[in-house]
Every structure is written in structure tokens, then in C-alpha cells.
C-alpha positions as a Markdown table, in Angstrom:
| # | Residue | x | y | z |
|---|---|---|---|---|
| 1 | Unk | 0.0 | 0.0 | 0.0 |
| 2 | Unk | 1.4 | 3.3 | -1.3 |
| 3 | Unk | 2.3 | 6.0 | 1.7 |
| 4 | Unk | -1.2 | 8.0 | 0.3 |
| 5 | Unk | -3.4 | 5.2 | 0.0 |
| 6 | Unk | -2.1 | 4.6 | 3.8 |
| 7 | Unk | -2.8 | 8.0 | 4.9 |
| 8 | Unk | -6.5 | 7.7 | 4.4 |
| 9 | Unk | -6.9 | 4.7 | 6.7 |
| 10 | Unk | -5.1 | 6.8 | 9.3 |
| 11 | Unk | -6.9 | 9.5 | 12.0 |
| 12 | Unk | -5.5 | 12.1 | 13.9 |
| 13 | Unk | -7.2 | 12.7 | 17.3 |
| 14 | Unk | -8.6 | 15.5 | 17.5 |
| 15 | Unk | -8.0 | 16.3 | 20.9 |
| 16 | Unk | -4.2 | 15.3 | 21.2 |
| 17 | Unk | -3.1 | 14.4 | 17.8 |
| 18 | Unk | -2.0 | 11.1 | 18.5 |
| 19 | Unk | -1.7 | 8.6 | 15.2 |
| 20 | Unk | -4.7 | 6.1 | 15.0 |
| 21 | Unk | -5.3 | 3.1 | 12.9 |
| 22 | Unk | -8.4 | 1.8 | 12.9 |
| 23 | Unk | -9.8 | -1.9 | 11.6 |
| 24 | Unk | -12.1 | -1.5 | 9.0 |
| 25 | Unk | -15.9 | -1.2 | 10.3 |
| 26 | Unk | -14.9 | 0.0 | 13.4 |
| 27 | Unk | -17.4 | 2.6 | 14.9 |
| 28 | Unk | -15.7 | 4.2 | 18.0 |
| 29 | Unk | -12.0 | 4.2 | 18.6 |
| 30 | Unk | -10.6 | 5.3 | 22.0 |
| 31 | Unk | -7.4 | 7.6 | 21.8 |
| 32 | Unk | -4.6 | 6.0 | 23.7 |
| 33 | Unk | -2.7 | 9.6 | 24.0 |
| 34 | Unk | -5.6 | 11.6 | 25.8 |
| 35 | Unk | -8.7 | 8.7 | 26.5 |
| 36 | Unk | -11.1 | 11.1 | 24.2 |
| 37 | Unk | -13.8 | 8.4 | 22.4 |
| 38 | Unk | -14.5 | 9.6 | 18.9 |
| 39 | Unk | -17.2 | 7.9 | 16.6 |
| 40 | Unk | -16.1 | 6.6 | 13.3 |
| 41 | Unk | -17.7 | 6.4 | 10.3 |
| 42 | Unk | -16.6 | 4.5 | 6.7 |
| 43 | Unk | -17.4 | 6.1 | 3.6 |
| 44 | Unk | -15.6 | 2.9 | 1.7 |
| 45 | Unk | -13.2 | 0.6 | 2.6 |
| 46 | Unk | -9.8 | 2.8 | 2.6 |
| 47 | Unk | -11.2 | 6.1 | 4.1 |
| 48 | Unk | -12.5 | 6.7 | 7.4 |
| 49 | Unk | -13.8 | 10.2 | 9.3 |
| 50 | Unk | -14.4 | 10.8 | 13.1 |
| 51 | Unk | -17.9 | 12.3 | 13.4 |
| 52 | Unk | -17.6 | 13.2 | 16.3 |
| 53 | Unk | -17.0 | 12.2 | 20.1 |
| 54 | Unk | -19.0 | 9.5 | 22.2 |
| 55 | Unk | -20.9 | 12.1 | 24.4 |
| 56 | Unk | -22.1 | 10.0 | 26.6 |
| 57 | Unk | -18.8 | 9.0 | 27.7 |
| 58 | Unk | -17.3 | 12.3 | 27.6 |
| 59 | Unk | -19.9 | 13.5 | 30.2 |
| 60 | Unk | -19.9 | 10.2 | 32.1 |
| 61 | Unk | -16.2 | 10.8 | 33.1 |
| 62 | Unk | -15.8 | 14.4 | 32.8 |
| 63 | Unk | -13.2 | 14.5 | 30.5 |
């Protein structure tokens, strides 16, 4: 897999930054750098978006 093709399957945290990659069909990933939850969503098999964070973890531990 070429560096660009790679990239797409990669997510930054959006909190900390930190690296992430996520197996496809994966809908929430936890950031090892920070703990922040972020939903995922796949628009095809190479690319993947955060949609946002798991609120109801967010306000469950008060990050």
C-alpha cells in the first residue's frame, strides 16, 4: 500500500493528535494519547472520518 493510500486509513485525534489506525468497520475508537472516544464512520473501505466524540462517555467521566 502506497504512503497516500495509507494515509486515508489513518486518523489524527482530534484532541491530542496522537496517530490512530483503525480496523475497518470499526465505529468508535478510544485515543490512547488523551482517552477522548470519537465515533467513526466509513465512507468505503480505505477512508474513514471521526464524526464526532461518544458524548455520553465524555460527560460520564468528565473529560
Amino acid at each position: 500500500m502506497s504512503e497516500a493510500s495509507d494515509r486515508k486509513t489513518q486518523l489524527r485525534c482530534l484532541n491530542c493528535f496522537e496517530r490512530h489506525h483503525p480496523d475497518y468497520g470499526t465505529t468508535e475508537l478510544k485515543c490512547g494519547g488523551c482517552g477522548m472516544e470519537w465515533r467513526l464512520s466509513w465512507t468505503s473501505r480505505t477512508n474513514v472520518k471521526i464524526r464526532g466524540p461518544v458524548w455520553s462517555k465524555v460527560k460520564a467521566e468528565g473529560v
